[in-house]
N, C-alpha and C positions, 0 to 999 in steps of 0.2 A: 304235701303237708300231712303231718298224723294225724291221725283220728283223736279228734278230742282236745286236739292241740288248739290254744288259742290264743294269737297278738293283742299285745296291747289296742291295734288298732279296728279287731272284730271288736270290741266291746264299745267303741263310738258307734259301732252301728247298728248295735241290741238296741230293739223300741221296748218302753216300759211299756205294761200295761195301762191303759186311760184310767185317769182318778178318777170315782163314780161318788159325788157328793153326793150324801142323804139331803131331802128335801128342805127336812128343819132349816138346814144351815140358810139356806137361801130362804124361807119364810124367817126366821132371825135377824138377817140382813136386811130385808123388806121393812122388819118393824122397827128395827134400827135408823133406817133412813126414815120413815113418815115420822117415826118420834123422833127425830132428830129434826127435820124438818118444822114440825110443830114446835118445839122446845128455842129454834132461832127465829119461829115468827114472835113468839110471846117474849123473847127479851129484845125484840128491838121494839117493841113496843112501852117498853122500861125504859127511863132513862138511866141509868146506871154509869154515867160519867161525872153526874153531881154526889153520885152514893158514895165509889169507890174508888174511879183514876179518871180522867181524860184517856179517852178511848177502850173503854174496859168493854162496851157492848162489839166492838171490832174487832177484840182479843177472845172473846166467848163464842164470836160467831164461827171465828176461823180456830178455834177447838172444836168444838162441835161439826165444823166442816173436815177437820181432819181427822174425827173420828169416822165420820162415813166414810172418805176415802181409804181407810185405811180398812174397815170392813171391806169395802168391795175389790178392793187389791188382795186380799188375805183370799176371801171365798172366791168371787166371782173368777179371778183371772188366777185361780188356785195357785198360788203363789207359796199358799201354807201347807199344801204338800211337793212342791218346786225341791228342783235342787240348791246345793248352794249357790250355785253360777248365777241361775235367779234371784236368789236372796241378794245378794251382792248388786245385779241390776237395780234391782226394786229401791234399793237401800241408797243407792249412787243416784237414782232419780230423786229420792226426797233430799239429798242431799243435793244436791242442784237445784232444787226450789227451795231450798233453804238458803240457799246465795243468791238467787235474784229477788228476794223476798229482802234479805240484806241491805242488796244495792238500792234496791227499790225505797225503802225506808232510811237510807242514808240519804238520798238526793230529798226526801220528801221531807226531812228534819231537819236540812240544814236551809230551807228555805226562808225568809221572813213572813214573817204573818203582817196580812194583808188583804186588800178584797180582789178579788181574782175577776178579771170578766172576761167573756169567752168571743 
């Protein structure tokens, strides 16, 4: 082979350089989650289903729990300098917890209301 010369398939096996995250990011994520964590202790401590809907405090918690998750998939598992290939994983995973979260809530609404004993 020539010098200089290179296949399509030398370039699968060039390693990047490792992503070197500044610290902030991860002290931002940290405060992220403890205030995130504080913020879904004090609204279940609300009742917020007589304010605004039947299950409004269930729907606030799991935003707030998907914005931490989504922080720490972004920095922690750097995701947000990944390639596309990972974008696409990452993206195919909340997408599939977005259908069993689906199925999950179609079995659970179509049941009758009742007293449930274990």
């Amino acid at each position: 082979m020539a010098e200089g010369y290179k296949t399509a398939g030398d370039a699968e096996h060039q390693h990047a350089e490792p992503h070197i995250v500044p610290l902030i990011y991860y002290f931002g994520v940290f405060a992220v989650l403890v205030f995130g964590t504080i913020i879904t202790y004090f609204v279940a401590t609300v009742d917020l289903d007589g304010r605004l809907f039947p299950g409004a405090n269930t729907l606030i918690a799991l935003l707030i729990a998907f914005l931490k998750m989504t922080c720490v998939v972004l920095i922690f598992m750097h995701v947000r300098w990944s390639s596309r290939l990972i974008w696409l994983t990452a993206i195919a995973g909340f997408f599939w917890l977005a259908i069993m979260f689906a199925f999950t809530m179609q079995d659970y609404l179509t049941r009758s209301a009742g007293v449930f004993t274990g």
